[in-house]
C-alpha positions in Angstrom: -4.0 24.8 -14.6 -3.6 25.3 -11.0 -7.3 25.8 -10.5 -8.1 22.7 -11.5 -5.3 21.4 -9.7 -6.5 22.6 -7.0 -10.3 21.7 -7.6 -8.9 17.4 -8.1 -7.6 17.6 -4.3 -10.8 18.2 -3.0 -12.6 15.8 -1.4 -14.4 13.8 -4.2 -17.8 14.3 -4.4 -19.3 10.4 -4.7 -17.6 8.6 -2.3 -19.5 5.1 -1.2 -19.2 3.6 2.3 -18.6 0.1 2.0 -19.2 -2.2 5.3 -17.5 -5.2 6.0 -19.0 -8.6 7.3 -16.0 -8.7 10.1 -13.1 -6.8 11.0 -10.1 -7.6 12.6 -7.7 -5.9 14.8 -4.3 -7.0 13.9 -2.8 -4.9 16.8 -4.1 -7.4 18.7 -1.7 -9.8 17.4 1.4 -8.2 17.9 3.4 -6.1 20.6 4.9 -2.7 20.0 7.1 -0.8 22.8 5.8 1.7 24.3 5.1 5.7 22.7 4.7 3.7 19.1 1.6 3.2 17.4 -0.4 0.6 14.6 0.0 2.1 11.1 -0.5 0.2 7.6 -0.2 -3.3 7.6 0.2 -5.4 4.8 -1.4 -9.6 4.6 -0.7 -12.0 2.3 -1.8 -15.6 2.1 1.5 -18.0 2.1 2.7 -21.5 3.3 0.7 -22.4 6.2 -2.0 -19.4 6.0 -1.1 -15.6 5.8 1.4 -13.4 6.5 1.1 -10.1 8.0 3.3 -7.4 8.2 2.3 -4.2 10.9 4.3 -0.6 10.7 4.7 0.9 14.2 5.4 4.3 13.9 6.6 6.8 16.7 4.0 9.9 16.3 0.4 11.0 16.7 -1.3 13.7 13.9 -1.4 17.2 15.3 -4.8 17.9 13.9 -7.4 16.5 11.7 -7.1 19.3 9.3 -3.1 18.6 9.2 -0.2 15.8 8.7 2.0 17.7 11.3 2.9 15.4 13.9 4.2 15.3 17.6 7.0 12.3 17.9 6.3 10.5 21.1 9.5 8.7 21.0 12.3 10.7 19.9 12.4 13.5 17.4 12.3 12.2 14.0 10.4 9.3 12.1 11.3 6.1 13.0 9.4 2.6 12.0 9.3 -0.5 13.1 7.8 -4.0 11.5 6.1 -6.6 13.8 5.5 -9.7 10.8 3.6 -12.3 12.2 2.5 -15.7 10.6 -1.6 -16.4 11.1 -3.8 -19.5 10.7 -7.0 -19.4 8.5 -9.1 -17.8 11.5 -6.4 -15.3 11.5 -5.0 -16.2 15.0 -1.1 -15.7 14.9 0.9 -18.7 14.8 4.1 -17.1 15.5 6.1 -13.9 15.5 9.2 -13.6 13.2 11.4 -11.8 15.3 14.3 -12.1 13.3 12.4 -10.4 10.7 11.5 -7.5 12.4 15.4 -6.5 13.3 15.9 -6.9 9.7 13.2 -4.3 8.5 13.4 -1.7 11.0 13.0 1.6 9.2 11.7 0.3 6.1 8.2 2.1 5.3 4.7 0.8 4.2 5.7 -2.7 3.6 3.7 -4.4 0.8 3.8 -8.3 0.6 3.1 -10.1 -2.5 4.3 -13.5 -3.9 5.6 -14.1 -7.0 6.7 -17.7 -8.4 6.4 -19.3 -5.0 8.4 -16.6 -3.0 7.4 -14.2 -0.7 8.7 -11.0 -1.8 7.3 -7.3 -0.5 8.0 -3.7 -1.6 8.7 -0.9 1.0 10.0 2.6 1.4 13.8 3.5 2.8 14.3 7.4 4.2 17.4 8.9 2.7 18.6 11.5 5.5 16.1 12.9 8.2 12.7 14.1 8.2 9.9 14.1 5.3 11.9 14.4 1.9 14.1 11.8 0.2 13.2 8.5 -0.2 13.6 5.5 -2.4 11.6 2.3 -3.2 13.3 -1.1 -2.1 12.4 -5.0 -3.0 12.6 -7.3 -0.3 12.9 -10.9 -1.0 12.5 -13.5 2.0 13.4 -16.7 2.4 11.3 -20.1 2.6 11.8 -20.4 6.5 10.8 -16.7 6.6 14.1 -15.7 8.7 16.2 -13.7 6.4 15.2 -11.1 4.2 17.4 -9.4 1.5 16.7 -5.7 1.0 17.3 -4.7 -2.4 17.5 -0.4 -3.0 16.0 0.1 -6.2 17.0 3.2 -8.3 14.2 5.9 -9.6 13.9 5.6 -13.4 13.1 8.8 -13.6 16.2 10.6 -11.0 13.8 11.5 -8.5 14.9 12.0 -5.1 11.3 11.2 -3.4 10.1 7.3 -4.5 7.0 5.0 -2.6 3.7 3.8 -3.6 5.3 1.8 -6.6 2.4 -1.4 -7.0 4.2 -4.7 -8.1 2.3 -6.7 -10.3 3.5 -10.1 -12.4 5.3 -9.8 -15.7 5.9 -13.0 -16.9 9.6 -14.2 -14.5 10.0 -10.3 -14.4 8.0 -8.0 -12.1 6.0 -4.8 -13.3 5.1 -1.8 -11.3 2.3 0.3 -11.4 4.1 3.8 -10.9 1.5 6.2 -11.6 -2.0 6.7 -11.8 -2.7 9.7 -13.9 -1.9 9.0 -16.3 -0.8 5.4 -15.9 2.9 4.8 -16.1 3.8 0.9 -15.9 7.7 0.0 -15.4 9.2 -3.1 -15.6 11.9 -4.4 -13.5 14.7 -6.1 -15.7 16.0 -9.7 -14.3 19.4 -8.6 -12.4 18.9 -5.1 -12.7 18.1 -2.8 -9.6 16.2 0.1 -12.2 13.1 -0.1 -13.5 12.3 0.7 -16.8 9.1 2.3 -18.9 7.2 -0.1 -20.6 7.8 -0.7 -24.1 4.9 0.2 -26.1 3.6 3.0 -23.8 3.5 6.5 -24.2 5.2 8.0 -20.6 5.5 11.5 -19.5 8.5 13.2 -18.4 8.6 13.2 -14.3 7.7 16.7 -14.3 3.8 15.6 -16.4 3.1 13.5 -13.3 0.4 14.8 -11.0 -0.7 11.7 -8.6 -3.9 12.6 -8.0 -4.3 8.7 -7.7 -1.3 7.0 -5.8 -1.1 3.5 -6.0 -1.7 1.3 -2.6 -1.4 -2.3 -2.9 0.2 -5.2 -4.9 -2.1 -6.4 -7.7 -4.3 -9.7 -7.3 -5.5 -11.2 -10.4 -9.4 -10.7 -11.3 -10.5 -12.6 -14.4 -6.7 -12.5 -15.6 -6.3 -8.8 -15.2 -4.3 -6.6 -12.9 -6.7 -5.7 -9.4 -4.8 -2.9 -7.9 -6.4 -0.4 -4.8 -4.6 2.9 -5.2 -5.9 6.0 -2.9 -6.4 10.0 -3.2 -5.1 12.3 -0.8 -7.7 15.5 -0.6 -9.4 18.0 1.7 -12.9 18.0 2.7 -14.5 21.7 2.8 -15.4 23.6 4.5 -13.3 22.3 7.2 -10.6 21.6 5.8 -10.1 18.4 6.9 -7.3 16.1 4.9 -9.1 12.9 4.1 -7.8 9.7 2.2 -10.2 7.9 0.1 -9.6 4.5 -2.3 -10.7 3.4 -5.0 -9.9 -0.1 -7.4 -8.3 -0.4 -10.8 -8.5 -3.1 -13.0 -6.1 -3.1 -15.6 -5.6 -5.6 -18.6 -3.2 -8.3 -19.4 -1.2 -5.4 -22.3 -1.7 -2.7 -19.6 -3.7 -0.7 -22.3 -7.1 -1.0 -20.8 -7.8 0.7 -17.4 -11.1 0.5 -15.7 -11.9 2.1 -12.3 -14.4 2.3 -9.5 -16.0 4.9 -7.4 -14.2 6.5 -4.7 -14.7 4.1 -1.1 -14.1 4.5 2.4 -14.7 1.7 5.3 -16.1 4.1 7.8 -13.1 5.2 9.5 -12.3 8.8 10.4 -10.8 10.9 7.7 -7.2 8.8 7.6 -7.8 5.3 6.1 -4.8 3.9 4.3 -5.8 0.8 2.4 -2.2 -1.0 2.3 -2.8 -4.9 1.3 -5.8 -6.8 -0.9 -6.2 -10.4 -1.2 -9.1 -12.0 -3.2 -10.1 -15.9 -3.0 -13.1 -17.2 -4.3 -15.5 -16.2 -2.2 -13.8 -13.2 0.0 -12.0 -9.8 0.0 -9.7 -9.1 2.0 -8.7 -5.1 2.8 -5.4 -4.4 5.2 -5.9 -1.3 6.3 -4.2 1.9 8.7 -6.2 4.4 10.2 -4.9 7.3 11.3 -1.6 6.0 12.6 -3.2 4.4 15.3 -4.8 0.7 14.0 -4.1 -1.9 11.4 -6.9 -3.6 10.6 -8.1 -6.4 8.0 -11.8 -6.0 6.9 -13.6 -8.8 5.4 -16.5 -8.4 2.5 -18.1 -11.4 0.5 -16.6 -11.1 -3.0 -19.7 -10.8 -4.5 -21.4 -8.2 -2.7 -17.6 -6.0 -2.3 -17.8 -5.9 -6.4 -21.3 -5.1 -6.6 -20.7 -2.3 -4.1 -18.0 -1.3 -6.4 -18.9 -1.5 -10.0 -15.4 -0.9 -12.5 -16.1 1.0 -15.4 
């Protein structure tokens, strides 16, 4: 068992390079202080046009072949959000300042909408350093100057939550917890713990492996569930820690999972896919590379799924 543990961290094998028809730099659209850097941005098409959502994080990566870090501000982890409204070009339209006060520290914000309101998921430390942490919902309001942050508890009594994909479920939200094997939860109207979905066989917390963690909110494809979800591995013989993505499509009873290849966009070994939008003739990938940009690349629909068969 832990040699093939072992053997489904390593780099995968088939991994496709998918190339975009533009790119965008949403660093360019927003101002950090100084020592903090671009990380994982999140878009999401609302109101007016879309609604970004930029992490700025205080550290640099050691070393390719590690996820130590050297803080250059201060001497733990500390985030900050820069959310920014932008027009159908994607030039920004405003900043929401009063936004950003309210989200400080709150990790790897997802946006999503659900019935009309813009609502994102994110990740709150508990304590100092790399450890505990717990999943929060954040609901905004329609002027986009308040958000409510709302801690959600694990249903499993972990101390270490994130990477929880929303998805919807009827007035209710869903979640797409896990990845192998797929465990769905559903979020109870009024309640701040998720539950296991009826119907569904789910292991105990200490079956779960994530070899596949999930990345982004879902977008409906053909009136199924479109999540990206990513894989955290080393590339030998170097031993190089590379993140790679990949697409499930799930259906409407969550009992049908289809997947694609393993993709990457090009970028050096660090490439955290963080938001997808689809319209009818474009995909849209939000992306972080190694803690240092956010970018939004930009494929025609057609070609991004035929780069990408699900099976």
């Amino acid at each position: 068992m832990k040699t093939l543990t072992r053997a489904r961290r390593l780099y995968p094998f088939q991994v496709r390079d998918i190339k975009p028809t533009s790119t965008i730099d949403l660093g360019a659209c927003i101002s950090l202080p100084s020592g903090y850097h671009c990380a994982n941005p999140s878009v999401v098409r609302y109101q007016e046009g879309y609604v970004a959502c930029v992490r700025g994080v205080n550290y640099v990566y050691k070393s390719p072949r590690s996820l130590a870090v050297d803080f250059s501000v201060g001497s733990d982890y500390h985030t900050l959000n820069r959310l920014v409204v932008l027009d159908d070009q994607f030039r920004p339209l405003r900043q929401l300042e009063a936004l950003n006060v309210q989200l400080e520290n709150v990790e790897d914000v997802r946006l999503f909408v659900h019935g009309g309101q813009l609502l994102g998921v994110g990740t709150q430390p508990v304590g100092k350093g790399i450890g505990a942490c717990r999943m929060c919902l954040l609901s905004f309001d329609a002027p986009l100057s308040k958000v409510e942050l709302r801690p959600l508890e694990s249903p499993f009594g972990a101390n270490r939550e994130k990477n929880w994909c929303p998805f919807p479920l009827g007035n209710e939200l869903g979640f797409l917890y896990a990845c192998n094997p797929e465990v769905f939860l559903r979020l109870p109207a009024g309640e701040n713990r998720p539950v296991a979905f009826e119907g569904r066989r789910t292991p105990g917390a200490h079956q779960l492996r994530f070899y596949d963690c999930g990345s982004t909110p879902a977008q409906t494809l053909d009136g199924q569930h479109l999540f990206v979800a990513h894989r955290r591995s080393v590339r030998l013989p170097s031993l190089q820690r590379v993140y790679t993505s990949r697409l499930y499509l799930v259906s409407p009873d969550l009992r049908r999972v289809r997947r694609s290849a393993y993709f990457r966009m090009g970028a050096p070994n660090i490439e955290f896919v963080s938001g997808l939008h689809l319209s009818d003739d474009e995909v849209l990938l939000a992306y972080g590379v190694r803690e240092r940009q956010a970018l939004i690349s930009r494929f025609q629909r057609s070609a991004f799924f035929a780069q990408l068969p699900l099976r």
